[in-house]
C-alpha positions, 0 to 999 in steps of 0.5 A: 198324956201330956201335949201342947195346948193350941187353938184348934184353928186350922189355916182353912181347908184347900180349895178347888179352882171354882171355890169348892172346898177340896176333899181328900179322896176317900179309900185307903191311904198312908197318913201320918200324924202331925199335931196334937192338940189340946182344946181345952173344956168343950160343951158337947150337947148330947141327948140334950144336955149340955156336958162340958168335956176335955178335948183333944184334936189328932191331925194327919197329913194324907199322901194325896195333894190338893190343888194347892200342891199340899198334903190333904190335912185330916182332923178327929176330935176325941174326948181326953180319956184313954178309958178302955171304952173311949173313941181316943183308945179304940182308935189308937189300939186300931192305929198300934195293932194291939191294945194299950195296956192298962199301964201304959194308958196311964203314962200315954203321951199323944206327942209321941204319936206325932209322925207316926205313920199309918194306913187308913181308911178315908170317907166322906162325911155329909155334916151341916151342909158340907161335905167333910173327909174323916179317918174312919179306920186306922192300923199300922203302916205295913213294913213294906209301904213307904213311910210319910214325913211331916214336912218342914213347912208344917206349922202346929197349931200351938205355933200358931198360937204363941210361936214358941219353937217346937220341942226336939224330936228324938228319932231313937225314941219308939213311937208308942 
């Protein structure tokens, strides 16, 4: 599962004219994936006790535009297992329409999901106070809907935190 290290830090979330942050409209959408990245050991308190885990953030660009005139950037944090129980899994058998054999989980490169496309279901999630949009179902784009494309201006997270040039893209490679 290899991917390219980051620093998790987004740019800041758009937002309206009177300040308020703009939220991705909920419903079903296309998205398409744009980064992966790796955050590293985190301290996750669960039933109250602290248990440090391996972290990985999947980020995708919806159809729909803020104010700003981008894409609305959407954010999942998983736990880095493709284990046959793990949120990561369920989310990617969901996203592939099939499940990931155990074969495949043990060779599974989330670069490869970068510009991958699909159709979800978006919420609103209320969480300390702010109002967030989250991906709560994923599958497969169907063949008859438009794909989306990363834009050029996209900066990944591991750009912004060393400014190395992002790695060649092979578009005869199949995704999964």
């Amino acid at each position: 599962m290899a991917m390219i290290p980051g620093t998790g830090k987004s740019t800041g979330a758009p937002r309206t004219p009177d300040g308020r942050r703009a939220l991705c409209p909920e419903g079903v959408q296309r998205i398409v994936c744009c980064d992966v990245v790796d955050l590293g050991m985190v301290t996750d308190t669960w039933g109250g006790h602290p248990k440090v885990k391996h972290k990985v953030q999947l980020r995708w660009l919806s159809e729909h535009t803020a104010p700003n005139g981008q894409m609305f950037l959407l954010t999942k944090r998983y736990t880095y297992s493709l284990h046959e129980r793990s949120s990561l899994r369920r989310d990617l058998n969901m996203w592939r329409g099939k499940p990931i054999s155990e074969e495949d989980a043990a060779t599974f490169d989330l670069e490869r999901l970068i510009g991958v496309n699909a159709l979800a279901n978006i919420g609103h999630r209320d969480r300390r106070g702010e109002t967030y949009a989250e991906v709560l179902v994923m599958m497969p784009l169907p063949k008859d809907k438009k794909k989306l494309a990363v834009p050029s201006t996209y900066t990944r997270a591991s750009q912004m935190a060393d400014d190395t040039a992002p790695p060649e893209e092979d578009d005869d490679a199949p995704p999964f």
